[in-house]
C-alpha positions in Angstrom: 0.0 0.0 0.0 1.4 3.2 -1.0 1.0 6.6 1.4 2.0 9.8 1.1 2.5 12.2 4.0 2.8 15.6 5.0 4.5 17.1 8.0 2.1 19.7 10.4 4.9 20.5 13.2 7.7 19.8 14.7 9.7 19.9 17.8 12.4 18.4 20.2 11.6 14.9 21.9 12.1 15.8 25.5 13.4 12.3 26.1 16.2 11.7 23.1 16.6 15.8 22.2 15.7 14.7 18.6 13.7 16.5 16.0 10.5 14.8 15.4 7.1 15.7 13.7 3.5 15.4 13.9 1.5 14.4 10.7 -0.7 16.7 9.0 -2.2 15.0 6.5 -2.0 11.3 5.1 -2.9 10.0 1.9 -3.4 6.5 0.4 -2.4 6.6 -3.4 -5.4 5.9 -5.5 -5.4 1.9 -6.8 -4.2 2.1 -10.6 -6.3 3.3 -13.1 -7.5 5.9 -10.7 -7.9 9.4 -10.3 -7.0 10.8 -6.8 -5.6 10.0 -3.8 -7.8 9.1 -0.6 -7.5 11.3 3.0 -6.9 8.3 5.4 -5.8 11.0 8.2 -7.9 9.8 11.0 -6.5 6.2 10.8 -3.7 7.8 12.9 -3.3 10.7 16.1 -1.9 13.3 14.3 -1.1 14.5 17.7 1.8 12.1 18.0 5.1 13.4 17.7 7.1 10.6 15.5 10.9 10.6 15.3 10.7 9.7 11.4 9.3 8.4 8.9 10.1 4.9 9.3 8.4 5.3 12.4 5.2 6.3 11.0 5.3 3.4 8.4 5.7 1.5 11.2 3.0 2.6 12.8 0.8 2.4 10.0 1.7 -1.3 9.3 0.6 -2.1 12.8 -2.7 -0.5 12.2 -3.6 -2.1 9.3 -2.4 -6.0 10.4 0.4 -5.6 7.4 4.1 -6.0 7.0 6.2 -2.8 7.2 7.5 -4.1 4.3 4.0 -3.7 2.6 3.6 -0.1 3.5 5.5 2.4 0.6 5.2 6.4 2.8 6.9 9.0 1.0 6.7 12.8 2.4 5.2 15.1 0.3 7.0 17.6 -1.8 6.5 21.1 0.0 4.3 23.6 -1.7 
C-alpha cells in the first residue's frame, strides 16, 4: 500500500533531544487506473510526535495488520 504524508509541526523529543514531527495530512495513493488519492488522516493521532518516517510506516503497518515491508510512505514535496 502506498502513502504519502505531510508534516504539520515539529519539535524536540524531551526524552532523546531529537527532531520529530507530527503528521498533518495522510494520503493513500489511488489503486491504478485511478484518479486521486484518498485522505486516510484519521486512521492515525496526528497529535503524536514521531521521530521519522520509518516510524510512522511503522505505525501504520501495525494498524492495518500488514508488514512494514508492505507499506511504501513518501513525504510530500513542500508547496
Amino acid at each position: 500500500m502506498q502513502f504519502e504524508f505531510t508534516r504539520r509541526h515539529s519539535a524536540r523529543s524531551p526524552v532523546t533531544d531529537a527532531a520529530t514531527f507530527r503528521v498533518g495530512r495522510l494520503r493513500q495513493a489511488a489503486a491504478r487506473g485511478g484518479s486521486h488519492a484518498v485522505d486516510v488522516s484519521d486512521m492515525i493521532d496526528r497529535s503524536y510526535n514521531y521521530h521519522s518516517p520509518r516510524e510512522l510506516r511503522w505505525h501504520l503497518a501495525d494498524r492495518l495488520g500488514l508488514a512494514p515491508a508492505d507499506i511504501a510512505l513518501s513525504e510530500a514535496a513542500r508547496a
